[in-house]
C-alpha positions as semicolon CSV with decimal commas, in nm:
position;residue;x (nm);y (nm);z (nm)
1;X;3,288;9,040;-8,689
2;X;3,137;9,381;-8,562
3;X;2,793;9,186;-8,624
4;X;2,896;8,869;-8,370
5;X;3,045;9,124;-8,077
6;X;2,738;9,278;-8,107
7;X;2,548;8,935;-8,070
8;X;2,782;8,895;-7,770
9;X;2,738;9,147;-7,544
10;X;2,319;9,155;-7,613
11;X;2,337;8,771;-7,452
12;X;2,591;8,878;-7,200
13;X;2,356;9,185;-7,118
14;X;2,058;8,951;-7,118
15;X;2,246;8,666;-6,911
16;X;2,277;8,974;-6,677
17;X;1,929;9,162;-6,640
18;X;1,816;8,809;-6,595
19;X;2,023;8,733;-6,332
20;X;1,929;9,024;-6,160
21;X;1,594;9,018;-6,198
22;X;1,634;8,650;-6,014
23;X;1,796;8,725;-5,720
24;X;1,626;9,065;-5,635
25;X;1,450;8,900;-5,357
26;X;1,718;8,659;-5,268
27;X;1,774;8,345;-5,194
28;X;1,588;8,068;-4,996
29;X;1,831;7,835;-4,858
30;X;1,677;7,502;-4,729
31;X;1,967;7,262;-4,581
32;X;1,892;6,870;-4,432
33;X;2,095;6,651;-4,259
34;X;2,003;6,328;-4,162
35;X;2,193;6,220;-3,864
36;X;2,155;5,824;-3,918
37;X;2,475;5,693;-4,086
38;X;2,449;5,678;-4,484
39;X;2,179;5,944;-4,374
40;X;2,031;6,209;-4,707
41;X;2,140;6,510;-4,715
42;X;1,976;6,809;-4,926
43;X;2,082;7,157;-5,007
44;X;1,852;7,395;-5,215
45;X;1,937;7,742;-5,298
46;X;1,689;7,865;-5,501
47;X;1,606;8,232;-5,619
48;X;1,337;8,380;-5,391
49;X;1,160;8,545;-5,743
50;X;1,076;8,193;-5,852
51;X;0,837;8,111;-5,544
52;X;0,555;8,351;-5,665
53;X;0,589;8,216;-6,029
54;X;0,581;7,834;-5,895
55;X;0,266;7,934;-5,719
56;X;0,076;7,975;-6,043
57;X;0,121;7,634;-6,146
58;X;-0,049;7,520;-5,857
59;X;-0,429;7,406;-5,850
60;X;-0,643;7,638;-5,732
61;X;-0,787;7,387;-5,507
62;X;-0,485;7,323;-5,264
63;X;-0,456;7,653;-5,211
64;X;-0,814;7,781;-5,148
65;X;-0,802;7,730;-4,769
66;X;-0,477;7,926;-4,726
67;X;-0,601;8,161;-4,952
68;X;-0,910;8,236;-4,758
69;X;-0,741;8,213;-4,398
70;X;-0,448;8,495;-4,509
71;X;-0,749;8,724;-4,677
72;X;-0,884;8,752;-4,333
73;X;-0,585;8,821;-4,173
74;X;-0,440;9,050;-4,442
75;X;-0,408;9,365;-4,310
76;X;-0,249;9,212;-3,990
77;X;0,035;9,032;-4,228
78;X;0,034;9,359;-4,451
79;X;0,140;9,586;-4,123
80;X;0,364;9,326;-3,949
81;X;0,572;9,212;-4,262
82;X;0,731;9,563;-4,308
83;X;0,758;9,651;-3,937
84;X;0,921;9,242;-3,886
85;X;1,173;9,395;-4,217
86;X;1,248;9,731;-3,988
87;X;1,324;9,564;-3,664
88;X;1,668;9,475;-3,575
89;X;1,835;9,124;-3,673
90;X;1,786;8,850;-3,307
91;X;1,634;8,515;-3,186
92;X;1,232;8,537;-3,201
93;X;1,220;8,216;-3,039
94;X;1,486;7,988;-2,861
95;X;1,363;7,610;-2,743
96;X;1,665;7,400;-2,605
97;X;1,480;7,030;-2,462
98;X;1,732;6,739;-2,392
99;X;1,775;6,623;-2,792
100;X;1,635;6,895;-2,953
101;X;1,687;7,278;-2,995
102;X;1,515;7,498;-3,210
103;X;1,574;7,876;-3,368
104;X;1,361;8,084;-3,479
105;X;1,547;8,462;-3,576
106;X;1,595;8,708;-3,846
107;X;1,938;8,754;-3,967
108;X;2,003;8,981;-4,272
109;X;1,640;9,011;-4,388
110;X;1,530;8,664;-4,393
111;X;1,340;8,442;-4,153
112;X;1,571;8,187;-4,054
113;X;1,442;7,857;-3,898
114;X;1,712;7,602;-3,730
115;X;1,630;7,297;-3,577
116;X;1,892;7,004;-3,437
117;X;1,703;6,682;-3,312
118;X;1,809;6,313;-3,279
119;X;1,710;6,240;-3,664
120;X;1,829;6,547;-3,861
121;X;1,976;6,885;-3,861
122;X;1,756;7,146;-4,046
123;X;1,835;7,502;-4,160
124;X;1,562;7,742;-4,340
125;X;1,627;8,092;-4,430
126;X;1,369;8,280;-4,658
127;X;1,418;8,627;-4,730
128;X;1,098;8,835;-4,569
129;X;1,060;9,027;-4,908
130;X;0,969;8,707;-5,070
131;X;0,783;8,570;-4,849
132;X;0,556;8,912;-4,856
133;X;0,540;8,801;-5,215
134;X;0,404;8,472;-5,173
135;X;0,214;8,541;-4,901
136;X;-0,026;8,772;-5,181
137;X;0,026;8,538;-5,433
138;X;-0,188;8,270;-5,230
139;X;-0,399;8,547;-5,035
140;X;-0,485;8,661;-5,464
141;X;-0,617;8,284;-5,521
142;X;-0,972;8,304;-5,616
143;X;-1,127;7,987;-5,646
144;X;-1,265;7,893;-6,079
């Protein structure tokens, strides 16, 4: 019996430091509505840790250009990412047309993206610390 409590709690603690380990960078949260009726509608919230791991399964080849374009313009990402972390939470960008708005902010350390137009309503937050991650995951893509 002392044997299967034992068993227990080392899943339990596992369960746990994998959990954690998941949503240390957060979350990204990708919501669309279409507006027509019987219109899709998708929600994603998926750990923030799994981008730079979903990367790696990617060919080399779609990601060569990106990779070569954010190597040239690394240290300018590298010295804006933490300074865009530091800065206070606000609206970067605010476009209201007749139809269509969109938001561009930073709310609670993500990068949140919100845009409302006659098809569909569309909400994208990504924490910044994950897409830092990402961001050198592509820039570290050497092509074969």
């Amino acid at each position: 019996m002392i044997l299967l409590a034992k068993l227990g709690v080392s899943v339990l603690g596992t369960a746990l430091v994998g959990g954690a380990a998941l949503s240390s960078e957060g979350f990204i949260h990708v919501n669309v509505n279409e507006k027509q009726a019987n219109g899709d509608h998708i929600n994603l919230i998926l750990p923030a840790a799994l981008v730079p791991v979903g990367l790696k399964f990617v060919p080399r080849q779609h990601l060569a250009e990106a990779a070569q374009n954010l190597r040239a313009n690394m240290a300018i990402i590298d010295a804006a990412l933490p300074a865009l972390e530091r800065c206070p939470d606000g609206v970067f960008v605010e476009v209201t047309d007749p139809g269509e708005h969109v938001l561009v902010a930073k709310f609670g350390g993500s990068i949140v993206i919100d845009v409302n137009d006659a098809a569909y309503v569309v909400h994208v937050s990504v924490p910044l610390r994950a897409a830092e991650s990402a961001i050198h995951e592509i820039a570290a893509n050497r092509p074969m």
